[in-house]
C-alpha positions as a Markdown table, in Angstrom:
| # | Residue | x | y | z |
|---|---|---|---|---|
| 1 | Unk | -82.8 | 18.9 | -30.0 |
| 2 | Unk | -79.2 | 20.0 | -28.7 |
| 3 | Unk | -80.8 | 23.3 | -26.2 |
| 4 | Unk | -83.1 | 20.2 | -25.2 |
| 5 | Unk | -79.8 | 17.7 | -24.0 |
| 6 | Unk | -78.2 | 20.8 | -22.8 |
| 7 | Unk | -81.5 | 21.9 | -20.7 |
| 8 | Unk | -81.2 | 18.7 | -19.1 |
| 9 | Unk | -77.7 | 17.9 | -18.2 |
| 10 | Unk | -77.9 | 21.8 | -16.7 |
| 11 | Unk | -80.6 | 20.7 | -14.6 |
| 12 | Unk | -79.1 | 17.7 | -13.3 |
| 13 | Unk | -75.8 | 19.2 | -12.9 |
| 14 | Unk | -77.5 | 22.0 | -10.5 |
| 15 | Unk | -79.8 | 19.5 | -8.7 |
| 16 | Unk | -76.4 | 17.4 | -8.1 |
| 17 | Unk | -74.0 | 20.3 | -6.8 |
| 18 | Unk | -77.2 | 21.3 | -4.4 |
| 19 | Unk | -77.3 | 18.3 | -3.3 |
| 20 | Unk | -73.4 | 18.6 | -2.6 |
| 21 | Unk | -73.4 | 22.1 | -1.0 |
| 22 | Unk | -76.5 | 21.0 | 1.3 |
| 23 | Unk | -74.9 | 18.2 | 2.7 |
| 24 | Unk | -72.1 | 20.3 | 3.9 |
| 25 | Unk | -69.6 | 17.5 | 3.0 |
| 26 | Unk | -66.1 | 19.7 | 2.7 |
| 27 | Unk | -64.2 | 17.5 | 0.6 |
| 28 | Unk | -66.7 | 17.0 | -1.6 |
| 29 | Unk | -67.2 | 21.1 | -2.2 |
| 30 | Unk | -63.5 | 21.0 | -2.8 |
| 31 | Unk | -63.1 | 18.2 | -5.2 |
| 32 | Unk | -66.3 | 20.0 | -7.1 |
| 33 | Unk | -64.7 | 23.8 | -6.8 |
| 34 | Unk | -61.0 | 22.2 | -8.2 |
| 35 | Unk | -62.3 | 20.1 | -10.7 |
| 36 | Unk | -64.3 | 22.9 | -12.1 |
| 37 | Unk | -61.0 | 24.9 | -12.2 |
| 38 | Unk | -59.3 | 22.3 | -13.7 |
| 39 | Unk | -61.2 | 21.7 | -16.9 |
| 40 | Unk | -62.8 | 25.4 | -17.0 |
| 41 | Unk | -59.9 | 27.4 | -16.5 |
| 42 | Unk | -56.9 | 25.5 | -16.9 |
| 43 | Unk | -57.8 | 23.4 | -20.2 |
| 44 | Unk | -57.3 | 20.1 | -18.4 |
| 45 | Unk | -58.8 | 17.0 | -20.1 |
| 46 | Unk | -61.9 | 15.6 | -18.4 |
| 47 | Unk | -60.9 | 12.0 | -18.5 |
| 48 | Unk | -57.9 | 13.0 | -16.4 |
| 49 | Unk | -60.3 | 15.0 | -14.0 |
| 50 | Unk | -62.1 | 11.4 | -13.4 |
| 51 | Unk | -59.6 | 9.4 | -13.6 |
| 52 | Unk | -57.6 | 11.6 | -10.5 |
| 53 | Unk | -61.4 | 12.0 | -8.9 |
| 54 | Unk | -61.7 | 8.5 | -8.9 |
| 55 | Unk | -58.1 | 7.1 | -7.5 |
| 56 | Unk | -58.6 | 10.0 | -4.5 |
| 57 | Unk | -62.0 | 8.1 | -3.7 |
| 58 | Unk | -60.7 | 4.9 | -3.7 |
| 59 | Unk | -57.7 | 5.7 | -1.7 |
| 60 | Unk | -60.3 | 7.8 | 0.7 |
| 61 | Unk | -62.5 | 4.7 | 1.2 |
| 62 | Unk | -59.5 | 2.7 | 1.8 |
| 63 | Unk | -57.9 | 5.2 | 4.8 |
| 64 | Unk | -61.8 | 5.2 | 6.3 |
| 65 | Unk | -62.1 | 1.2 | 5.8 |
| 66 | Unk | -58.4 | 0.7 | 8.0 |
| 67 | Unk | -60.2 | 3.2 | 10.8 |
| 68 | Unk | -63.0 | 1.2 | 10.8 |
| 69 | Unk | -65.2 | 4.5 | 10.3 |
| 70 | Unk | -68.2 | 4.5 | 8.1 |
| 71 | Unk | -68.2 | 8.2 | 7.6 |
């Protein structure tokens, strides 16, 4: 039962970061590469990870909302 959850969150991981790399969004790749680092490497807590990942998004959809961009 646990190879079975771990098949499938490794399948949904890779279709996800794929999905990532092919749309050739930069930031995006970075977040992904530094994140990875974070928790792989350097021992940091995941719930940190998100809770960083997630104030950077808001504060990027804030920046692109004041251009008045919708990229």
């Amino acid at each position: 039962m646990q190879a079975g959850v771990g098949a499938v969150i490794a399948a949904v991981v890779y279709e996800m970061a794929g999905e990532i790399i092919h749309g050739k969004n930069r930031i995006a790749i970075v977040i992904m590469v530094l994140s990875f680092v974070a928790a792989c490497i350097l021992g940091v807590n995941v719930i940190y990870i998100v809770l960083v990942c997630g104030v950077f998004g808001g504060v990027r959809t804030l920046v692109k909302k004041q251009k008045g961009g919708r990229r």
